[in-house]
N, C-alpha and C positions, 0 to 999 in steps of 0.2 A: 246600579250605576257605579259603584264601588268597586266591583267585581272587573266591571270592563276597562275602569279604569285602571287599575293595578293591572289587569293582562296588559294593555298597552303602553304604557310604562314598565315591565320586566319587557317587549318587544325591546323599546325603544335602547333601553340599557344594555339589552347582548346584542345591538346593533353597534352600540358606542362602541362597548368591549371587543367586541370585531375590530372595529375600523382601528382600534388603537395597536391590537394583536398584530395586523395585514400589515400597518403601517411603521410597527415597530424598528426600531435604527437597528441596522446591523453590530454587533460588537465589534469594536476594532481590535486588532489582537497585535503583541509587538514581540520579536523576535527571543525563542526563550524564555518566556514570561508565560507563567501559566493562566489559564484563568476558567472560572466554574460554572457550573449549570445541574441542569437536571430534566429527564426525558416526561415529567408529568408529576404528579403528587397520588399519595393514597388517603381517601378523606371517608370522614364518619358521618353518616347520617344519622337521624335522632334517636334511632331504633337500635343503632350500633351496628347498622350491616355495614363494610366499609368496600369502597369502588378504587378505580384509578381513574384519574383525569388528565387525560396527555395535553402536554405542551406544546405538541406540534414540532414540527422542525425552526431550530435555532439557528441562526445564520453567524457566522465567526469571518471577517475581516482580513484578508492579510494583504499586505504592500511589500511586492519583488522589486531590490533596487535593480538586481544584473543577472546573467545569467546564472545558473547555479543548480543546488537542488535543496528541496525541503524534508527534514524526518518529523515525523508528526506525533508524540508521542498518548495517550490516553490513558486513565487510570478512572477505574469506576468500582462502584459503591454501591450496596443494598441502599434502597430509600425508608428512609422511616417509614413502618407501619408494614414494610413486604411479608414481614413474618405472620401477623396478624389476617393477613389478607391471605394468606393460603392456609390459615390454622381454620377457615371458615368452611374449607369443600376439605373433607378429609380424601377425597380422590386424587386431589390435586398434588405435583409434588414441587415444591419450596423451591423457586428458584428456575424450574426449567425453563420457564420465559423470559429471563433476563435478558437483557442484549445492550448494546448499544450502538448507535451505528453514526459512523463519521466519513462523510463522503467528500473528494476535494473535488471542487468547480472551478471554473474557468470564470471570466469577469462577467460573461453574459447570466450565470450562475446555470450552466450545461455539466452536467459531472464527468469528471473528466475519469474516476475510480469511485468504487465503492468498498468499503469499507467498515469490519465487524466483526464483535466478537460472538455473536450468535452462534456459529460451529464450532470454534472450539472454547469457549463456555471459560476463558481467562477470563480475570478481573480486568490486567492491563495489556495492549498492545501499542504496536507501532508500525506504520506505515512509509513508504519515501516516494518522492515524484522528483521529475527533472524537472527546472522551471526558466523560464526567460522572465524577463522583465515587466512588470506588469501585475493586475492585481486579480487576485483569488479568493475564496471562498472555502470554507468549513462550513458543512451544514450536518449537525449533530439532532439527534431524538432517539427514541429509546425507555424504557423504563427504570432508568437507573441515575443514582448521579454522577459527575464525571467532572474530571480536570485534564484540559486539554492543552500544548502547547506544542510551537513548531518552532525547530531550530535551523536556519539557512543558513547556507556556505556556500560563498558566492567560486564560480569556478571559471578560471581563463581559458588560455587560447585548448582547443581538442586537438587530437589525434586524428592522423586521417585512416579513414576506415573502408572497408568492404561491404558495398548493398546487398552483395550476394556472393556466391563462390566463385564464379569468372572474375568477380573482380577484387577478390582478396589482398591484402595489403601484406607485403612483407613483412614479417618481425624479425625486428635483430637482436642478436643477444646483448642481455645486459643493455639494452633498451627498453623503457618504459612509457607503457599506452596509457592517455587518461582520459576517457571519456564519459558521456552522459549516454545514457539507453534507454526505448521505451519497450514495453511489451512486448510490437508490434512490428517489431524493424530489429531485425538480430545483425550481429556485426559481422566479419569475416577476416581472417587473417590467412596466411602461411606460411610453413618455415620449412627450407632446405637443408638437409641433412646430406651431406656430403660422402658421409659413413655411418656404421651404426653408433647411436650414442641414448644416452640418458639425458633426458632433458626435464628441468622443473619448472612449472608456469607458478609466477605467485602473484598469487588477488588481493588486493585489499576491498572488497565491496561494501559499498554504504547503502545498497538496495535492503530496504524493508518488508515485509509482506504483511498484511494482518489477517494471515485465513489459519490452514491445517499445519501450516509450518511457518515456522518464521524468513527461511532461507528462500530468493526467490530467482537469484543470478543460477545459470549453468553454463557448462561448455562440453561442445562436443568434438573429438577427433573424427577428421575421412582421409580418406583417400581417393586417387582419381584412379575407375578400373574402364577402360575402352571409354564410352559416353555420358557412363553416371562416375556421380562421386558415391562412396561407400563406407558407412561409419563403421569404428575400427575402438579397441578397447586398447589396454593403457603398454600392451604389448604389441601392438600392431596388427591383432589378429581380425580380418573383417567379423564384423557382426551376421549374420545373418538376414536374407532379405525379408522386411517383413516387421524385423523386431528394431526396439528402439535403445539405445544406450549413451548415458551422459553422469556428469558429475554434478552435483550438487556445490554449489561455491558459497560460504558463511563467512561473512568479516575476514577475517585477516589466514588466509585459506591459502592450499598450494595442489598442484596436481603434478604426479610422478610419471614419465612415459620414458619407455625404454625401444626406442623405434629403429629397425633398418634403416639402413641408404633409402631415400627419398625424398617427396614434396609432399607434404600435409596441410592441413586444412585445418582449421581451428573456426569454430564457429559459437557463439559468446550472443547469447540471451536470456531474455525473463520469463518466468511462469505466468507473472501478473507482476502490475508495476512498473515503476523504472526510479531510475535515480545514476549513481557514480560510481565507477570501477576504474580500477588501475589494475593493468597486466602487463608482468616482468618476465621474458626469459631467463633465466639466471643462467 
């Protein structure tokens, strides 16, 4: 009798321990302020073999007053006891399953990115998203511990832009574009050159990535030949049909072209991601 009662009472108790897990409050998280967690524990049994026990996915809070965009930044940590735990299978090597993963959601909690440092095997990254008003979600797990925080800047009136190349938006010099971008929807511009000249485009980008590279803004030069357009390198010369060519755009960035008399075409998107960019003719 002893026996079945203890089985059903350990039921009854990781029943409890569930409902309280399923039910647990999300954290609320506040602008710039960081705050902590951990993707699971590493525990000893009595024999001294030792396990991991995950945590599950953690839910993190956040409230958009306007529109704007968020950088999200993450710092993570071996967890007490990792070293032991691979000092047990000597096949095993220290570390290669680390990760952590921090994915941003929408209020329904649908992930809008995902996000991690599993490829490329950093301590810390950071990620950015364009955001409107309204509320989101960090949902973190992983085997590691981690401190996360997001820092928003709320952003006014945009730029008017181009959906596609027919409808490209003029640039003028020594005029500055400021807009919000998603992955998904690249921008379009073009500039008239009257004669040949030098021209220098200057970025400031606040788009983050957290994969192979940090960098996740580019832009590409065309040109219109008969029916297509055709991308073109920083002297004007067409690329080749077939091959791809663009510049890579980091923080506070600038692209040099030295272009004949004509109309070009500037087209301005992400790898993965979105967030804020500003573009200057000088």
């Amino acid at each position: 009798m002893k026996k079945k009662l203890f089985g059903f009472m350990a039921i009854v108790l990781c029943l409890i321990s569930l409902s309280f897990t399923a039910l647990a409050a999300d954290t609320a998280m506040k602008n710039k302020k960081w705050v902590s967690g951990q993707g699971g524990v590493y525990e000893k049994d009595e024999e001294g073999d030792i396990s991991y026990k995950s945590y599950g996915v953690s839910y993190y809070k956040i409230k958009i007053p306007k529109q704007g965009y968020i950088i999200v930044d993450v710092k993570t940590s071996s967890l007490p006891g990792e070293k032991d735990y691979y000092a047990q299978d000597e096949e095993s090597d220290e570390g290669d399953s680390s990760f952590t993963n921090v994915n941003l959601l929408n209020a329904s909690k649908k992930v809008l990115v995902e996000n991690s440092n599993i490829l490329n095997e950093k301590k810390n990254f950071s990620f950015s998203w364009a955001v409107k008003k309204g509320t989101y979600f960090l949902a973190a797990d992983g085997n590691q511990q981690y401190k996360i925080r997001y820092s928003f800047t709320a952003v006014g009136k945009l730029s008017k832009v181009g959906n596609n190349l027919k409808s490209a938006v003029t640039l003028k010099k020594k005029a500055t574009v400021k807009n919000l971008i998603f992955f998904d929807k690249n921008h379009y511009y073009k500039i008239n050159l009257p004669k040949k000249a030098k021209i220098v485009f200057s970025f400031d980008s606040k788009i983050r990535a957290a994969g192979l590279t940090d960098t996740s803004l580019f832009m590409q030069a065309m040109v219109k030949k008969g029916g297509s357009y055709r991308l073109i390198d920083e002297k004007g010369t067409l690329i080749p049909k077939g091959n791809i060519f663009w510049w890579d755009i980091g923080g506070k960035d600038k692209v040099t072209l030295n272009l004949p008399k004509g109309t070009y075409y500037i087209r301005i998107g992400t790898f993965s991601n979105s967030g804020y960019y500003t573009l200057r003719w000088k």
